[in-house]
N, C-alpha and C positions, 0 to 999 in steps of 0.2 A: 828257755822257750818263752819267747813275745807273744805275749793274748791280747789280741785287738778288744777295745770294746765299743758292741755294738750298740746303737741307741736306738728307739724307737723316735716315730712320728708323734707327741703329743697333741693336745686341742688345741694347745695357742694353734702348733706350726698349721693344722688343718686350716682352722679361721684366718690366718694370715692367707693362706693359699684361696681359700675360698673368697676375700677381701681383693686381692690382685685378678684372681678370673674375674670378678665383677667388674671391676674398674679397665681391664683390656677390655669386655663384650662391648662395655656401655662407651669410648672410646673410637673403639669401631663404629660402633653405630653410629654417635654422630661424625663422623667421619667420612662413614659413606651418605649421609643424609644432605650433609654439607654438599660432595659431589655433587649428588644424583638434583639440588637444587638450581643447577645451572644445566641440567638436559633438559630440552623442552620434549619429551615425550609421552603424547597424550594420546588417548585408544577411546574410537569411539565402538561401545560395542551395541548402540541401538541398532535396530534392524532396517530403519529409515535413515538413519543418519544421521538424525537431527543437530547433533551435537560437531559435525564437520563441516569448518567452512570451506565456500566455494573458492575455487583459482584466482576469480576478479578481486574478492575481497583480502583472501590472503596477499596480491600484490601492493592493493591499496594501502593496507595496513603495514605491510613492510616500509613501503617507500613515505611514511611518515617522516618528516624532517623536523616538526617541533611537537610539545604536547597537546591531546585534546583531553576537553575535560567535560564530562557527560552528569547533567545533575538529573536522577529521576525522580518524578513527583507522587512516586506509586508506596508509600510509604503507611504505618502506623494500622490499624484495627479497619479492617475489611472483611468481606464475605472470603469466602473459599477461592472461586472462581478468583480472582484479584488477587491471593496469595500464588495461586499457581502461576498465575499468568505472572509476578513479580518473582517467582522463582527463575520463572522462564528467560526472561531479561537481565537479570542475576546470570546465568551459565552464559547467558551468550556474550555479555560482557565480558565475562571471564576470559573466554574463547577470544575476543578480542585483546584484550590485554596484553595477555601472552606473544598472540602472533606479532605484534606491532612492537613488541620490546619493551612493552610496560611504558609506551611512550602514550597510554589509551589509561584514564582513571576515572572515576565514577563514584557518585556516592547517591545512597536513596534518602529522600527527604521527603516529610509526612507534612502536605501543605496546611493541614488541620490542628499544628502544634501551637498549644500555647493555649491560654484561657480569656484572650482580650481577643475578643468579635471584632472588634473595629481592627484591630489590625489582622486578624484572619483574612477578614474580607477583602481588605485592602490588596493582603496577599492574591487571592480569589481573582481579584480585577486585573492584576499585573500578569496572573498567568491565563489570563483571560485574553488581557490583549496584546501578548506577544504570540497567542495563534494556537494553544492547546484547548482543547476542547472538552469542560465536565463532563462529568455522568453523575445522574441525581439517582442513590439508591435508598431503597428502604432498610436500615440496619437497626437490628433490638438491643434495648439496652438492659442494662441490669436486673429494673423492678418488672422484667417483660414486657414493657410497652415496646412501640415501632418511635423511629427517627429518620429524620431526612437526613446522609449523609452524600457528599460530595466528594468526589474522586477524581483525580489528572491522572489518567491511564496514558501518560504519554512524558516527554522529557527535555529537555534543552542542550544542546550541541555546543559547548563554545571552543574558540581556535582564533587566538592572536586577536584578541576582543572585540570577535564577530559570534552572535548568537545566535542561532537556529533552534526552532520548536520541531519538535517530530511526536504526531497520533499513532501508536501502534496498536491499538483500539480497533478491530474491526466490529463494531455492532452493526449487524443485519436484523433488523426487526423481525424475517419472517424465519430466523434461524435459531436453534436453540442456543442457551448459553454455550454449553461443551463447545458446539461447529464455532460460535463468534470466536469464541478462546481460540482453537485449532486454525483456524483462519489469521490471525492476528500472529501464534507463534508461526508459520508460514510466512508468513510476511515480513517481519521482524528481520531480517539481516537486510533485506533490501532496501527496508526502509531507514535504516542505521545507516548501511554504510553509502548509500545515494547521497543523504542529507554529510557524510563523513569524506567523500569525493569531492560533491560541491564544495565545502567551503577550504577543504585543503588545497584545491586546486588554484594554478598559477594566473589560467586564462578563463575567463568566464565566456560562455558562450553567452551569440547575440542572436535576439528572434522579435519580425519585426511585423506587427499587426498593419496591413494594407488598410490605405483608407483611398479617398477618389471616386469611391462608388457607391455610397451611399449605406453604407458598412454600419455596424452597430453601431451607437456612442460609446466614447468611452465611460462614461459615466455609468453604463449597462454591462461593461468588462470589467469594470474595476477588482469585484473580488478576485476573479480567475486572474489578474492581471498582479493582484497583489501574491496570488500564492505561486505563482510562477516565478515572480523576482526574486524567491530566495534561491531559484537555480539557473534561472538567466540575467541576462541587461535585457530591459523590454523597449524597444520602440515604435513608435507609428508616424508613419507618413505617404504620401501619394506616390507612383511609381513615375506617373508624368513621360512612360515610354520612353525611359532612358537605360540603354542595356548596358549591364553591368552593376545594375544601384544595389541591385540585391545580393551579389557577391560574396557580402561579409558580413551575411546574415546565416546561422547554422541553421535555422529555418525562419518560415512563414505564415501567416494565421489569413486566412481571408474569412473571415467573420461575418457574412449575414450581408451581404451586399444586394441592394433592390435595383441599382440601374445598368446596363450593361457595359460589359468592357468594352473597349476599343481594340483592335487590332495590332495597336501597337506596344499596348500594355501587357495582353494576350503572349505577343512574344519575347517581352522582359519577361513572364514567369516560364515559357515556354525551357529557352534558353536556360535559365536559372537551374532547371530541374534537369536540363541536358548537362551543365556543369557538374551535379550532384547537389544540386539543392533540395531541401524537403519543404512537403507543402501540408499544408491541416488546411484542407475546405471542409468550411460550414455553408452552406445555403438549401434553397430551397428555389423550387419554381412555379410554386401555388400560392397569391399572398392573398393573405386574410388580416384585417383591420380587427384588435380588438378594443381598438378606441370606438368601431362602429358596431362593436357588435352590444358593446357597455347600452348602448342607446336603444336595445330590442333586436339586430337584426345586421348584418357583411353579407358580405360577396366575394364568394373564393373565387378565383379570378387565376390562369396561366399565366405569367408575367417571364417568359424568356431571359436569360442573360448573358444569351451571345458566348460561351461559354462552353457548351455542350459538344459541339466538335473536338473540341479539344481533348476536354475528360473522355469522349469514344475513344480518342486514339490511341490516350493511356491506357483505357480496357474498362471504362464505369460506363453505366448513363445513367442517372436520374431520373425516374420517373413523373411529368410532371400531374401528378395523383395525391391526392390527402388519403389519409389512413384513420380508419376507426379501427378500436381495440376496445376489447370487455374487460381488459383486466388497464384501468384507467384511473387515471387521478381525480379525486374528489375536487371540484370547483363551487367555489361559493356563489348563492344565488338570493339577492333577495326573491322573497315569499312574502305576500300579506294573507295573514292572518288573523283572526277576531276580528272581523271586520276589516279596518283600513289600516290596522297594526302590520306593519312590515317587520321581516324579522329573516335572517341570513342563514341558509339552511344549505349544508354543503350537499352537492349533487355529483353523483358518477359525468364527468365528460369524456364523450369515448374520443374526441379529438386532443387529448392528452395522453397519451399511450404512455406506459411504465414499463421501456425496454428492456432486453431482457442481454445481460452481457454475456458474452460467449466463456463458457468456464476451461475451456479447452486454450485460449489465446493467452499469455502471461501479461498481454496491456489490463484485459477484465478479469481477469479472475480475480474472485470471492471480493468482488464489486457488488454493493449495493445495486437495486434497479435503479435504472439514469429516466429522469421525466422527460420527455417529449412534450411539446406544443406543433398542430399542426404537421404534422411531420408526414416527408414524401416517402418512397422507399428507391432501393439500387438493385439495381441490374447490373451483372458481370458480363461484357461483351467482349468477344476475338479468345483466341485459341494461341496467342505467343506462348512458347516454352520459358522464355525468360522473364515472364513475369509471373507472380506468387500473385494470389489471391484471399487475403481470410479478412472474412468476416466477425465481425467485434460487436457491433448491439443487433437486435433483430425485435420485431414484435411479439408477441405472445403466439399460442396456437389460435387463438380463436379471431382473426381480426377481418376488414375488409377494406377495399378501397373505395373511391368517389372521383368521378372526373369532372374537373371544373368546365366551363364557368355551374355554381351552385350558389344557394342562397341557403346560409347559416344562422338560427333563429334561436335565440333563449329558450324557446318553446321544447325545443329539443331533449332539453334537459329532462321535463317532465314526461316525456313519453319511454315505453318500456320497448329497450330492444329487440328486434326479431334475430334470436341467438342460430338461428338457421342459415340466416345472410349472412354470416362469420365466419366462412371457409377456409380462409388462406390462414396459414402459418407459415409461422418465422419469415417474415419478409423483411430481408434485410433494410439494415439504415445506415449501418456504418461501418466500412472497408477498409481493410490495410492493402495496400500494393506495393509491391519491392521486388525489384530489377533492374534490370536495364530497358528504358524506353524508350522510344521513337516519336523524334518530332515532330509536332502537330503541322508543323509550317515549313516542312521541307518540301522544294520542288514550289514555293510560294515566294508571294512579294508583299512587302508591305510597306509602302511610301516613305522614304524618310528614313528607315532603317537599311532593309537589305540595300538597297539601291546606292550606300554608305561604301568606297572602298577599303574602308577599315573595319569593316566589321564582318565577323566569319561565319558560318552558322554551321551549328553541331548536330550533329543530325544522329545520333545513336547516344544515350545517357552513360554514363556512370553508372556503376549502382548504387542506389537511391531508395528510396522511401516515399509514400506521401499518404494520406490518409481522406477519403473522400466521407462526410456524414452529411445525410440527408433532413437534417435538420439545425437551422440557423440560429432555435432556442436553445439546444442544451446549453451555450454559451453565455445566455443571458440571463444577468441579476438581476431579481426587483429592486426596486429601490422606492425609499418613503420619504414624499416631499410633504413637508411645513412647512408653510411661509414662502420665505422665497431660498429654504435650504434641501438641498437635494442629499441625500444619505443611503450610499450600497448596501443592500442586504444580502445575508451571507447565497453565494450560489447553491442551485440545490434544496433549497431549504425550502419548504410551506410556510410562507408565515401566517399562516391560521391554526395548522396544526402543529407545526414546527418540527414537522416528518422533515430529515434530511436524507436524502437522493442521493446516487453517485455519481451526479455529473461533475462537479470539481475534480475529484478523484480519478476520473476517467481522464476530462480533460490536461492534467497534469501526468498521469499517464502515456497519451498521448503523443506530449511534448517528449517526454523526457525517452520513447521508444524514437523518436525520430530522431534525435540530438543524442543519443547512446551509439557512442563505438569501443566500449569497451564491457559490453555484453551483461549492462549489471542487471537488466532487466530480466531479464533470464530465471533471476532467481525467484522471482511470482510466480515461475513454473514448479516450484519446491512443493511436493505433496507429503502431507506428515497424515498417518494412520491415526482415527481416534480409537483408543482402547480402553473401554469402558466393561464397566462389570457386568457380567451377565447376573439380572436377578434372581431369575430364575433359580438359577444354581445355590446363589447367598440364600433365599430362602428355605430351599431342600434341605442345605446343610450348616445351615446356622449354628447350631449346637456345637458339632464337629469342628467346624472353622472356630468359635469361639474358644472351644479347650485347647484347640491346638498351640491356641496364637498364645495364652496363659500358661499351659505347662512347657511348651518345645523350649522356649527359651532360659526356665527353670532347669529343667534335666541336661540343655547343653552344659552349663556353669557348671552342674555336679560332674559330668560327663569331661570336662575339662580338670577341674579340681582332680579327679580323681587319677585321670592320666598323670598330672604335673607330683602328684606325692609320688605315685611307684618309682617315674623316672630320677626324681628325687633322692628317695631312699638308694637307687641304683647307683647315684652318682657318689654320693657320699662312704656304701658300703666300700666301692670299691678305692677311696682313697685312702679307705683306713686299712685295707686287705694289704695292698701293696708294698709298706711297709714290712710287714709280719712275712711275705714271700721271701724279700729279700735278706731276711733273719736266718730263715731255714734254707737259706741256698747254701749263705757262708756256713 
């Protein structure tokens, strides 16, 4: 009789067994890690969304054909508010990367690095003047004192070695930090991928500032002119009533024009806008001199320009009316004082109005207030179904009008308003219209044109766009002459106080709503929820929130540890058992 013998499992064979389970688990893992590295599957589980980009952006980003490379300035020891908002640009890059095929990279650089001033500042001025804009904060240092520091809450664009600045910065002075922050991540993909369209794109559009009419100088456009060219070709020149000049232009600026059209001119923009052209009127039809008023004393004065039929027909009219407002821009006045001592003492002018953007409209929204000078108001006239209507700046509640001819005096400054005579609100200033239009000059002649057997007239628009604002300053820069040098200063901006305004802002805006057919504006309509702590509550239960935050995560670790030994012991008991079963089978 043959006796088998049986051998038992020792501790080597276990450890060897337990040695190969470990080496299959961890195997697998990277295995599947490796995989699951080439899915792009990402889940946004905010309850706004914040973290999903839009359709337009998603395509933009696909159809990359070479790389961009994005350097941000927002880098190194900052306040809180600036860590968030740097985290915020952080994820969305991210978000970008990904969708573009990692054809999108980015790094943060802290402009502040290094311990040689001279070449900090050097840095400072460089990224001063390719167009990003400081912020001077108060930040403490070590021994508890305060320090001025400076921060580029903003970043530079490059692609095939063209470079773009982009401010995703919103400061609102009348809003708290949180809302600026919240305002700014809102804004953030627009303002990414608009500046990320433009320069990847093949054709640049063209838009071309009218002159012939005694239109602003250029020297007075210059800034709006410079911040425009990083998204169009900008030209200017006379129209001379030649139809078709305007053609192959994606839009038009009529800027502040004092002497009236001609009729033939009238119907080169006419035409233009019946093709599908877009138009940006700035004027006004109240003119005030403040080279005469510098002297003590103007004359606001009706000054028509031949014009106004036209705009009826689109569906506007101008009012030819000045506007006072209580909520008004501070103008500088000399004052003497001590005697014969003169001395420049800034005064409420209620002929400065601080409009108010429509928060409702995605051209204004979480738009700084835009400064008015002089400024008329608009009226919406006719009942067409095909034409859209919305209103973009308006005045405050408390305002009034004046009908010229008036006599406008320094004097003014110092007398105290009757807040009684302030009735009217929100009177508009400035209009979007989009549809389709009908031409001003259908069923008309106009010498030299119609009368042309080559030439056709269109008599129902395209749909179109154009934009009516009832005032001819938001457009213009100051500028500060020495000598015989003339030098733009930024638009917007006070240069007494160095409050900056949102009229650049708007006006780029503007443009880029009329010259968008692929809906990137849209996304200014992105509303992200602020969720802040209630204090209340922190205060009630300070105690409780502070043990919890201390112990919960102690007793998970023990509450973990303590699971992983039982299943442990579990796993091991029974690799030793199974052995010793198949003992007592045989």
């Amino acid at each position: 009789m043959e006796t088998k013998k049986l051998e038992t499992a020792g501790p080597e064979k276990i450890r060897m067994n337990s040695w190969i389970e470990f080496l299959f688990i961890s195997a697998a893992v990277i295995l599947v890690s490796f995989v699951v590295s080439f899915l792009r599957v990402r889940i946004d589980l905010t309850e706004d969304n914040r973290f999903t980009l839009s359709d337009p952006t998603k395509v933009i980003l696909s159809s990359l054909r070479n790389d961009v490379y994005i350097q941000v300035w927002l880098d190194g020891e900052m306040p809180v508010q600036f860590k968030k908002l740097k985290r915020s640009v952080k994820d969305m890059l991210d978000e970008f990367r990904v969708q573009s095929g990692r054809k999108l990279g980015y790094e943060f650089i802290n402009p502040s690095e290094g311990n040689d001033s001279r070449e900090r500042n050097s840095r400072y001025e460089s990224l001063i003047s390719s167009g990003l804009v400081p912020v001077n904060i108060q930040a403490k240092d070590e021994e508890g004192g305060e320090t001025q520091k400076i921060i580029f809450p903003g970043m530079t664009v490059n692609y095939n070695g063209v470079e773009i600045p982009v401010n995703f910065l919103r400061n609102n002075q009348s809003l708290s930090p949180e809302q600026n922050l919240l305002n700014s991540m809102e804004g953030m993909e627009y303002e990414i991928i608009q500046t990320i369209s433009t320069i990847t794109s093949d054709s640049v559009y063209k838009i071309a500032f009218i002159e012939g009419h005694n239109e602003i100088p250029e020297i007075e456009t210059a800034d709006i002119t410079l911040s425009l060219a990083k998204y169009f070709t900008i030209d200017r020149g006379v129209i001379g009533g030649r139809p078709g000049i305007l053609d192959k232009y994606a839009a038009v600026v009529i800027a502040g024009p004092e002497s009236p059209f001609d009729e033939k001119d009238k119907l080169v923009i006419d035409q233009y806008i019946m093709n599908g052209g877009k138009v940006l009127w700035l004027f006004e039809e109240v003119s005030v001199s403040e080279d005469s008023l510098a002297m003590g004393e103007t004359v606001a004065i009706y000054k028509p320009l031949n014009i106004e039929d036209q705009l009826f027909r689109y569906g506007v009219r101008v009012n030819p009316v000045l506007v006072q407002d209580l909520e008004c821009m501070l103008k500088p006045f000399n004052v003497i004082s001590g005697g014969s001592r003169q001395q420049v003492v800034p005064v409420p002018w209620l002929y400065y109005p601080l409009l108010v953007p429509s928060s409702a409209h995605p051209v204004t929204r979480n738009l700084n207030r835009v400064l008015g000078r002089y400024v008329n108001y608009i009226d919406t006239v006719g009942r067409d179904p095909e034409i859209n209507k919305s209103i973009l700046l308006t005045t405050s509640s408390a305002a009034r009008t004046i009908n010229p001819p008036f006599l406008i005096t320094l004097k003014e400054a110092s007398d105290t308003p009757d807040e009684k005579q302030f009735t009217k609100s929100s009177l508009p200033v400035a209009v979007m219209l989009s549809g389709k239009f009908r031409s001003a000059f259908a069923n008309r002649i106009v010498p030299g044109i119609t009368d042309n057997n080559s030439f056709r007239m269109k008599e129902i628009s395209e749909n179109t766009r154009m934009i009516v604002i009832a005032d001819c300053d938001i457009v213009r820069n100051d500028v500060r002459r020495v000598g015989g040098e003339v030098t733009p200063l930024p638009l917007g901006q006070d240069r007494y106080t160095l409050q900056t305004f949102g009229n650049k802002d708007f006006l780029v805006n503007c443009l880029n709503s009329l010259v968008d057919n692929n809906g990137l504006l849209e996304l200014r309509s992105r509303e992200l929820k602020l969720r802040l702590l209630d204090r209340s509550v922190i205060k009630k239960y300070k105690v409780l929130i502070q043990v919890a935050n201390i112990t919960l995560p102690v007793l998970l670790v023990f509450i973990a540890g303590f699971i992983y030994n039982i299943l442990r012991k579990r796993m091991y008991a029974k690799q030793i058992h199974t052995p010793i079963n198949k003992i007592m089978e045989h």
